[in-house]
Every structure is written in C-alpha cells, then in structure tokens.
C-alpha positions as CSV (number, residue, x, y, z in Angstrom):
1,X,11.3,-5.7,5.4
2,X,8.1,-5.5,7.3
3,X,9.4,-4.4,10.7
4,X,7.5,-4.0,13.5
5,X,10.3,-1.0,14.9
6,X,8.2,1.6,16.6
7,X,9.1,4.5,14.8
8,X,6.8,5.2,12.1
9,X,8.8,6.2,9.1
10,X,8.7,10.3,8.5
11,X,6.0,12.3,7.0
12,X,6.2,12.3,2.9
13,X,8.8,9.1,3.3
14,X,8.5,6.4,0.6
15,X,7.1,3.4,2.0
16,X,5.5,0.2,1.3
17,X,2.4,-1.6,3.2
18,X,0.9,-4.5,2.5
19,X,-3.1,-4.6,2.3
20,X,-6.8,-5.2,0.6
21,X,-7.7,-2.8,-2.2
22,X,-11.5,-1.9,-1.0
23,X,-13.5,0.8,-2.4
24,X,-14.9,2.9,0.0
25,X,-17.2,5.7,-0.5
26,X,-14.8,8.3,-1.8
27,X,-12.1,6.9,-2.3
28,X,-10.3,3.7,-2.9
29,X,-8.6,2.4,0.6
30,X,-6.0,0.1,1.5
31,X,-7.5,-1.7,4.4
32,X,-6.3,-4.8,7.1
33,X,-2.7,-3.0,6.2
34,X,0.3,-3.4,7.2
35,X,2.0,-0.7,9.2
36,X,4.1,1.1,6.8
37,X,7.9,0.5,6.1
38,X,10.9,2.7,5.0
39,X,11.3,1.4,0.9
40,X,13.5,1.8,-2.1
41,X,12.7,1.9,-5.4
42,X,9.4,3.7,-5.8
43,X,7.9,2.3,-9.4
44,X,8.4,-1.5,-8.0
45,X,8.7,-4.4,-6.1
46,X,11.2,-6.3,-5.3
47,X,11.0,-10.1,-5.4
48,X,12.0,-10.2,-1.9
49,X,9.1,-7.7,-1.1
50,X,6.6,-9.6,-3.1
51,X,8.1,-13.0,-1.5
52,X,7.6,-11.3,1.6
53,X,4.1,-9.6,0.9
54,X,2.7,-13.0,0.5
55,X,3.4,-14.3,3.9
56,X,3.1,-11.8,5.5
57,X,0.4,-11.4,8.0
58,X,-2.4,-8.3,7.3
59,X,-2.7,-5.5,9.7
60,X,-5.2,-3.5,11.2
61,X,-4.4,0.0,9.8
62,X,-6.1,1.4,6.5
63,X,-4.9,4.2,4.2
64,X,-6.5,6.4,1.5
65,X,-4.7,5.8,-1.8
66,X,-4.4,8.8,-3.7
67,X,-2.9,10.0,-7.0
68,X,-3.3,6.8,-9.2
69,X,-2.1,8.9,-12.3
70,X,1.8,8.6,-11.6
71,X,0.6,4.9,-12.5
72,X,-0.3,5.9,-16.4
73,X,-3.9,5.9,-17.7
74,X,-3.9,2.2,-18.2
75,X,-4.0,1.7,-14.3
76,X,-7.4,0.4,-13.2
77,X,-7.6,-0.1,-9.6
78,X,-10.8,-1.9,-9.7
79,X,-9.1,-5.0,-11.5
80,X,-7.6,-5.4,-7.6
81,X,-10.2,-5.3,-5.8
82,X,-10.3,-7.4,-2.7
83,X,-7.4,-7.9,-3.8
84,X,-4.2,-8.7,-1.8
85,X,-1.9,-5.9,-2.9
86,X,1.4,-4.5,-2.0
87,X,1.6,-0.6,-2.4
88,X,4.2,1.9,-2.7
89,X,4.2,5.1,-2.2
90,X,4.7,8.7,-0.3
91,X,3.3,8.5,3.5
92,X,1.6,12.0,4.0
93,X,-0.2,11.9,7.5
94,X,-3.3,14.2,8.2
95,X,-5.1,14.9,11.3
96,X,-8.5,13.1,10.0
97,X,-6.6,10.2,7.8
98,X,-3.3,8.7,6.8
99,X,-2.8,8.5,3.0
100,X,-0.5,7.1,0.6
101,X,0.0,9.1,-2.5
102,X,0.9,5.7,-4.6
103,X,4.1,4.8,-6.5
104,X,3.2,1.5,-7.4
105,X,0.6,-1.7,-6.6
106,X,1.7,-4.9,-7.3
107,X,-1.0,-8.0,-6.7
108,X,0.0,-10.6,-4.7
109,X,-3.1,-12.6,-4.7
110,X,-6.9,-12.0,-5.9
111,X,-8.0,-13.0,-2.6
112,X,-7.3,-10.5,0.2
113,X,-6.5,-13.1,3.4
C-alpha cells in the first residue's frame, strides 16, 4: 500500500499520501508526507489504507492541496489541522511544486506524529 517502488506514479494519476494538514501562507500543504502511491477509489479510504495510514511512518515530501470543492461546501480543512491525515487525490507535478488536486481526506489522528 505504501510502497517504497522507485517509480513515482504518472502525472494526473490518483494517489494517496499520508501527511500533516499545515497551513502555509497560500495555501494549505500536506507536509512530512508520504511519497505518493498508485490508489483506487477516489472519494475514500479503505480500512486497510486507514489501518495502514496509522502506522505508517511520515515522510519528508510536502504537497500543495488544491481544489477542496470536489469535497462539498461542508469541508473545512482547518478542523484537520496538524492533523494526521490521509489524502486522496490527482498527482499533477509542476516545475516550482508538486500538488494534489484532493479526492478525499480522511483523519487518522488529531496529532500529526
């Protein structure tokens, strides 16, 4: 599930990372993230992916999250913040940043460790 394969799943792919939710001047970030998996199921998480999202150990890579309105207008990212959250979404790689045009969050724990 979290793989460490070396290739990087393809731009615009649906993946999954596992990270804090840390506003940033901007723009909300996923930071200390996972590198980015190949997933299924874009609107949620499996229990083995949560299972796995709570163990798992945090990263060193950071994404801008973008497009939080495929969530509905109820989604409030700032009730996960510093957070530990599992995000889904569309990998679309830019020269300055890497981003993540979100599917889905899912909180696995209100501390991000």
């Amino acid at each position: 599930m979290f793989s460490r394969s070396a290739t990087q799943p393809p731009q615009f792919a649906l993946v999954l990372s596992v990270g804090c939710m840390t506003y940033k001047p901007i723009s909300w970030m996923l930071t200390d993230a996972t590198t980015p998996t190949r997933a299924t199921m874009p609107d949620l998480a499996s229990k083995d992916e949560t299972d796995a999202a709570k163990s798992v150990a945090l990263g060193f890579r950071q994404y801008r999250l973008a497009d939080f309105g495929y969530l509905g207008r109820g989604f409030n990212p700032e009730a996960f913040e510093d957070h530990r959250v599992l995000v889904k979404g569309y990998i679309i790689r830019q020269p300055e940043f890497e981003r993540i045009s979100v599917t889905s969050v899912t909180d696995i724990a209100t501390q991000c460790e």
